[in-house]
C-alpha positions as CSV (number, residue, x, y, z in Angstrom):
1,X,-272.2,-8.2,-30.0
2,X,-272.1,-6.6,-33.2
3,X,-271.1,-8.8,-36.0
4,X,-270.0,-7.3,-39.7
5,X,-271.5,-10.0,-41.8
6,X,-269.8,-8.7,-45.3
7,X,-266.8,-9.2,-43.5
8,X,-267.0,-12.6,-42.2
9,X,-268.4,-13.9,-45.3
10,X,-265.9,-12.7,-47.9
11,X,-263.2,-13.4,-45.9
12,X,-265.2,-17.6,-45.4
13,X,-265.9,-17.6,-49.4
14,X,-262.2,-16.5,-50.0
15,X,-260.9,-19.1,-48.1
16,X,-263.0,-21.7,-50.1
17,X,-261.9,-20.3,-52.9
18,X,-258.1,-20.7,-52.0
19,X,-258.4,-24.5,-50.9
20,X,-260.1,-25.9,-54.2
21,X,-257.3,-23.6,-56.1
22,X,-255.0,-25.1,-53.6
23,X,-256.5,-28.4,-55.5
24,X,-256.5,-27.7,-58.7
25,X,-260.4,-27.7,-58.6
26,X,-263.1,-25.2,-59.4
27,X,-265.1,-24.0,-57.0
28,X,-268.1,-24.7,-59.9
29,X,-267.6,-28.1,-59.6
30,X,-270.2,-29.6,-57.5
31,X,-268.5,-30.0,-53.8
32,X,-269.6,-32.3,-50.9
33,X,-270.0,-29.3,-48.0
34,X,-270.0,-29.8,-44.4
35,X,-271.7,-27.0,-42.7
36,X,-271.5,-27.6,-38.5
37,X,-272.0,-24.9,-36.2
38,X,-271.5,-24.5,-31.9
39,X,-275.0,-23.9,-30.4
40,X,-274.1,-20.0,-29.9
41,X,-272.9,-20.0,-33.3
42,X,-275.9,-21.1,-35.4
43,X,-277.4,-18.1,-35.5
44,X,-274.5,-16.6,-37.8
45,X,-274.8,-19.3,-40.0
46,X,-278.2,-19.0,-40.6
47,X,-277.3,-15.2,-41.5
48,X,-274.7,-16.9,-43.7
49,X,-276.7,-19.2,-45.2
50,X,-279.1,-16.5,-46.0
51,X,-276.1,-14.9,-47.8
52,X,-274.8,-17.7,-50.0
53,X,-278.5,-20.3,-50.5
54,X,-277.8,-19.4,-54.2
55,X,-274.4,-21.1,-54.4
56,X,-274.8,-23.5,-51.6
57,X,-278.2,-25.1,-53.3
58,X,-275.8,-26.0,-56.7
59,X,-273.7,-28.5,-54.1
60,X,-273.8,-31.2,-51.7
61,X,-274.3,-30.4,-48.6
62,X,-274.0,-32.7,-45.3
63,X,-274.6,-31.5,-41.5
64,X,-275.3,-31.9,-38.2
65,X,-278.9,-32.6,-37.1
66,X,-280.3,-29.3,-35.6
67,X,-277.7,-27.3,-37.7
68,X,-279.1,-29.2,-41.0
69,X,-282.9,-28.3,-40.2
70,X,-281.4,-25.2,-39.4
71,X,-279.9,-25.1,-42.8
72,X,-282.9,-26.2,-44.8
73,X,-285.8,-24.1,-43.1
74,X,-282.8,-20.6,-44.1
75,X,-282.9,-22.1,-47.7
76,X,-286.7,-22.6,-47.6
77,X,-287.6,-19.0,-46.4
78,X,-284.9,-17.5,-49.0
79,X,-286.5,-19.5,-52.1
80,X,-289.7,-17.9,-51.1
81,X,-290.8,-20.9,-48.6
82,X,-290.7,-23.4,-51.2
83,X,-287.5,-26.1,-51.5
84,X,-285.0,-24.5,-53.4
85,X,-285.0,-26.8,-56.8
86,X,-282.0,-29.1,-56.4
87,X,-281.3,-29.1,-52.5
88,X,-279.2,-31.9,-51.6
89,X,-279.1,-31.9,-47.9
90,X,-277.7,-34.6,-45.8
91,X,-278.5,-34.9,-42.2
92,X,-276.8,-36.5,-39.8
93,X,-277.4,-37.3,-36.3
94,X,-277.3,-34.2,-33.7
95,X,-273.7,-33.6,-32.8
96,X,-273.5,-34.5,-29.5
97,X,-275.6,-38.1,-30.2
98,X,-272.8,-39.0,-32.9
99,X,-273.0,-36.2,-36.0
100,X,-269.8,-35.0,-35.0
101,X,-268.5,-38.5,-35.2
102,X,-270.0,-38.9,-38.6
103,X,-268.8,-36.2,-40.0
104,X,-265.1,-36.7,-38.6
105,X,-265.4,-40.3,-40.6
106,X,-266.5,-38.7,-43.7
107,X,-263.7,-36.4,-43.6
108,X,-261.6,-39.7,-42.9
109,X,-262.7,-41.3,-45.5
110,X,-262.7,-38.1,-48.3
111,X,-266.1,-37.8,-48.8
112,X,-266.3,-34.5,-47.6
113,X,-264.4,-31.4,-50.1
114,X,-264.9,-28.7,-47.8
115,X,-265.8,-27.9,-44.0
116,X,-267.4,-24.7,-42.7
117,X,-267.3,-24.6,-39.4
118,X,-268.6,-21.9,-37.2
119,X,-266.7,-22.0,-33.9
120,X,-267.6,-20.8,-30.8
121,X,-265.8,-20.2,-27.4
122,X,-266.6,-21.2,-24.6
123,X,-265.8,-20.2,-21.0
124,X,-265.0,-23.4,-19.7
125,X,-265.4,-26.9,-21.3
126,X,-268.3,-28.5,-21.8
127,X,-268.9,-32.5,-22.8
128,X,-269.7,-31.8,-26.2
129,X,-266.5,-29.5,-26.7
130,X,-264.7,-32.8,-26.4
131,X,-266.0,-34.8,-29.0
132,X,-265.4,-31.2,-31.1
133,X,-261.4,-31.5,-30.6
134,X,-260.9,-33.2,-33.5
135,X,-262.2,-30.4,-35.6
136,X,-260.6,-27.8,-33.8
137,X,-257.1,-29.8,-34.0
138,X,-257.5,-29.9,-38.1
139,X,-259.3,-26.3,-38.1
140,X,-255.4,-25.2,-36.6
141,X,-253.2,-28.0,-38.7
142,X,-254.8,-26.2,-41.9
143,X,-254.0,-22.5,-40.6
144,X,-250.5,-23.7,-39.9
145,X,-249.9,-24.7,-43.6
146,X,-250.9,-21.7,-44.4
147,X,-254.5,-22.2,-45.9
């Protein structure tokens, strides 16, 4: 499956864009940024990452275990396999051994600004996918008010 990156990625980084405005905040403020990704999905990220180390290195960023490594070894290899000067990476546990619960209770508790999420789909459910509802129900509560 081909995927058009430039695509994705401006239409992701305009819909940042549009929820801090939507807040009356700048998007060069420093955030707190949860980055999560489905197993099939890392992959993108990583591309995505790749795309955006420059402006995701200025803010604080909080994910999932094997996401997170994920994360940090993209940001490494960009800053010419050296840690970019002023990472900030939280890591949580792996998703399916609580991260998804952590990060759920730092949205909870507004400790987290903004949430990229890169969503899979699955065929039929698996275990994980249910502790992922909760994303997916707020994921479609924002598109419905029009974010």
């Amino acid at each position: 499956m081909s995927v058009d990156l430039s695509s994705n990625l401006s239409k992701c980084l305009d819909f940042c864009k549009r929820l801090v405005q939507i807040n009356g905040e700048s998007l060069d403020s420093i955030k707190r940024i949860a980055l999560v990704a489905h197993d099939k999905e890392k992959r993108e990220l990583a591309e995505w990452v790749q795309y955006n180390w420059k402006t995701l290195v200025k803010h604080d960023l909080i994910s999932t275990g094997t996401t997170g490594r994920l994360v940090e070894e993209t940001m490494i290899a960009k800053a010419g396999d050296v840690r970019p000067e002023g990472l900030r990476l939280t890591l949580l546990k792996s998703g399916p051994l609580g991260g998804d619960q952590q990060v759920g209770a730092l949205i909870a508790e507004g400790k987290i600004d903004i949430m990229i999420f890169f969503l899979g789909s699955y065929v039929s459910p698996s275990p994980r996918r249910r502790c992922q509802s909760p994303f997916e129900d707020s994921r479609s509560l924002q598109h419905s008010h029009g974010l």
